[in-house]
C-alpha positions in Angstrom: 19.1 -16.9 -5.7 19.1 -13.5 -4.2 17.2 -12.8 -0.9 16.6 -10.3 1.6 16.7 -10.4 5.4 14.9 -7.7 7.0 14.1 -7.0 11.0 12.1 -3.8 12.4 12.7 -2.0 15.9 9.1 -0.4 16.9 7.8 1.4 19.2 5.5 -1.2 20.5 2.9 -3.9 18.7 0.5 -2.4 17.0 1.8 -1.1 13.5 -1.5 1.4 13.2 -0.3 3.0 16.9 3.0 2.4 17.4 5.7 3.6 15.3 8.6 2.4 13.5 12.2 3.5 15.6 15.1 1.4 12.8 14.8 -1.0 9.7 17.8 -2.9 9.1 18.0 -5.0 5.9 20.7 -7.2 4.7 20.3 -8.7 0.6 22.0 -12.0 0.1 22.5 -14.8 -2.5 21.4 -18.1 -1.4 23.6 -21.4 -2.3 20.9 -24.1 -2.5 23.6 -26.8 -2.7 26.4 -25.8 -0.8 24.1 -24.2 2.1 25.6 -21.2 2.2 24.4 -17.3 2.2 26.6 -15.0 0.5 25.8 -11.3 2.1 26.1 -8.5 -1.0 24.4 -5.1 0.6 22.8 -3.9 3.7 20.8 -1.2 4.5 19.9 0.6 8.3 18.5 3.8 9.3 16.9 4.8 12.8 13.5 6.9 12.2 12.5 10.3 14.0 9.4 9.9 16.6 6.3 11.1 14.8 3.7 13.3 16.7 0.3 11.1 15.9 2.1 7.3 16.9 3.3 6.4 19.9 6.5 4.8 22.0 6.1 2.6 25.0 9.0 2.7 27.6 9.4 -0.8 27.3 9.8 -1.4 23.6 12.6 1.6 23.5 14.3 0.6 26.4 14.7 -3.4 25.0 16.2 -1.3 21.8 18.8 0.6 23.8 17.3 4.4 22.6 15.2 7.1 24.1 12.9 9.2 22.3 15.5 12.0 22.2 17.8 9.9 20.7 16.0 9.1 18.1 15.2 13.0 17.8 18.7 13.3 16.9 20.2 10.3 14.7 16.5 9.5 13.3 15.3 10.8 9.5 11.8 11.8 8.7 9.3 9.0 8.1 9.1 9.8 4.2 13.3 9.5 3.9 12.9 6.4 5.5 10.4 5.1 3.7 12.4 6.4 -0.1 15.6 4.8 1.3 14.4 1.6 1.9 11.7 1.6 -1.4 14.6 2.8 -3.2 17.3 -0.2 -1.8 14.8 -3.0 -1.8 13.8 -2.3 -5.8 17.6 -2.1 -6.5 17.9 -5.8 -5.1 14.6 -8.2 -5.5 12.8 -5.7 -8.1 9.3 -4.0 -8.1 7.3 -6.3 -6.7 9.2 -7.0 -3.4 6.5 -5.8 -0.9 4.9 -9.0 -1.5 8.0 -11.8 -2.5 8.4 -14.5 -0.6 12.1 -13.8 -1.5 11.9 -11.2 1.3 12.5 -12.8 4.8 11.9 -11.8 8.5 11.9 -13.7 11.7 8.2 -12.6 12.7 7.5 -12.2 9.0 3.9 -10.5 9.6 5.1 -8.4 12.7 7.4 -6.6 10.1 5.6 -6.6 7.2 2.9 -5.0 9.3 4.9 -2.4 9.8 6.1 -1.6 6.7 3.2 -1.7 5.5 1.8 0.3 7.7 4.8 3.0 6.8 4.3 3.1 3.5 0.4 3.5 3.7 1.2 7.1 5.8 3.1 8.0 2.9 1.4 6.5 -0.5 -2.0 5.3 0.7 -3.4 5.4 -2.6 -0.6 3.0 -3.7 -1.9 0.2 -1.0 -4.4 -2.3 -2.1 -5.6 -5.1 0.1 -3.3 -7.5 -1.9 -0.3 -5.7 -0.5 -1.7 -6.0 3.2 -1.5 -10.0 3.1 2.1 -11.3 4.1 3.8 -13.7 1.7 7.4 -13.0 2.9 9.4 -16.1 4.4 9.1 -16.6 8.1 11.7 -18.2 9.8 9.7 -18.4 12.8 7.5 -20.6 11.5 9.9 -22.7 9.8 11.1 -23.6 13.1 8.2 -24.3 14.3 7.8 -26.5 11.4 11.2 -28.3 12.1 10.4 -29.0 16.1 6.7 -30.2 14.6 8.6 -32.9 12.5 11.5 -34.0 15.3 14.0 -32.0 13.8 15.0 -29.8 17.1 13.4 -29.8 20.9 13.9 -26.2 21.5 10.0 -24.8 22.3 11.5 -21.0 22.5 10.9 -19.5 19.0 12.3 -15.8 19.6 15.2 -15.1 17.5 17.7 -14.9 20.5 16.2 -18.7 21.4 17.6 -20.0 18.4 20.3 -18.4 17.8 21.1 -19.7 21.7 20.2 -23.2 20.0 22.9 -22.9 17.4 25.6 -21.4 19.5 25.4 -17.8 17.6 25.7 -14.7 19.3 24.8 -12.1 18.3 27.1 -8.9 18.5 24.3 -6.2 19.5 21.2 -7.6 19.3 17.8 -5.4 19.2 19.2 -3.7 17.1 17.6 -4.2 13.3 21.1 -4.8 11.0 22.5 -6.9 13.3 19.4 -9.1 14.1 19.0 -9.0 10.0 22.4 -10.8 10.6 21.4 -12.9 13.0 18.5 -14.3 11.0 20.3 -15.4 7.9 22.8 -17.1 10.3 20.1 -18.8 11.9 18.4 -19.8 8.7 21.3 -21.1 7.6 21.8 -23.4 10.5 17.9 -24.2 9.9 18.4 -25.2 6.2 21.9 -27.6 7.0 19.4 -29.2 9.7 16.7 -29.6 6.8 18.7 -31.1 5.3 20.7 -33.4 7.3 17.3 -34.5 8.2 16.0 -35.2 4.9 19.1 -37.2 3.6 19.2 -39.6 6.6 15.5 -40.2 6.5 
C-alpha cells in the first residue's frame, strides 16, 4: 500500500503566525509482510518569507537558513502550495489532506501547517473537516510502543529515535531528509511491533 511521509521546517509554532520555510515529502509503498518501505518519489521545496508571518531566530537557525536565504532559493507561497497539491494528488489521490495514508512524525504540528498554507491560498476550499488531523503519527505510535513494554526510550523527538535505532540521519532539520528519517524509523517501529506481537 502506497504512503506518504511528510516533515515541515517553520518559522516557529504557531501555524496562524509563523510561516512555513521547506516541505519535504517522500511517497512509498508499504510491504505489510516483509516489513519493508519501498521509496517511489519525493518532493522538497524551501518557501520565500511572507511579509504578514513571522520567523523566530531560533527556529531558522535549528534549520541551518536565514531569512535572506530563503529570499533567494525560496518560491512564492501559492507555487508552494500548487507543487505540493499537485504531487500529493498524483500519489494518494483527492482526498489526501485528510488520509491516514499520509504520515508525519508530529502529525498535527504539520498538518497544522499545511493547513494553515492552504487556507491563505483557497480559504473557501477549507471546511472544519479538513482542520481535524487523521494523518499517521509516528510519534504517538511510539509512545504507544514504550506504553506497552515494547522500548524504554522516554525521548520522542525524531532524532531520539532515530538515536534508539542506530540511524543517522545525513542532514537532519532539513524536511526531505527528516521525511527519510521517519519512514526509516517507522520501519524499525513496525519490525519491533511485530517481533513483539509474535513472541507474546
Amino acid at each position: 500500500m502506497k504512503y506518504v511521509y511528510i516533515d515541515t521546517e517553520t518559522g516557529g509554532l504557531d501555524p496562524q503566525s509563523n510561516g512555513l520555510t521547506e516541505v519535504g515529502a517522500i511517497a512509498f509503498n508499504w510491504d505489510e509482510k516483509k516489513l519493508i518501505a519501498t521509496q517511489e518519489s519525493s518532493i522538497q521545496f524551501h518557501i520565500k518569507p511572507q511579509k504578514n508571518l513571522s520567523y523566530t531566530p531560533y527556529a531558522l537557525s535549528i534549520q541551518g537558513q536565514t531569512l535572506e536565504d530563503l529570499k533567494e532559493i525560496g518560491m512564492g507561497e501559492h507555487d508552494a502550495w500548487k507543487k505540493l497539491a499537485v504531487w500529493m494528488y498524483e500519489q494518494l489521490g483527492r482526498d489526501w489532506r485528510n488520509n491516514p495514508r499520509v504520515m508525519a512524525h508530529f502529525a498535527q504540528f504539520d498538518h497544522g501547517f499545511i493547513t494553515a498554507l492552504a487556507r491563505r491560498q483557497m480559504e473557501k476550499g477549507i471546511t472544519s473537516r479538513d482542520t481535524r488531523c487523521s494523518w499517521f503519527c509516528t510519534k504517538a505510535l511510539w509512545g504507544q510502543m514504550m506504553a506497552l513494554g515494547m522500548h524504554t526510550c522516554s525521548r520522542s523527538s525524531l532524532q531520539s529515535i532515530a538515536t534508539y535505532y542506530g540511524i543517522t540521519p545525513e542532514d537532519a532539520h532539513t524536511a526531505l531528509d527528516d521525511a527519510n528519517t521517519g519512514i526509516l524509523c517507522f520501519e524499525q517501529m513496525m519490525r519491533t511491533m511485530a517481533a513483539y506481537f509474535k513472541k507474546g
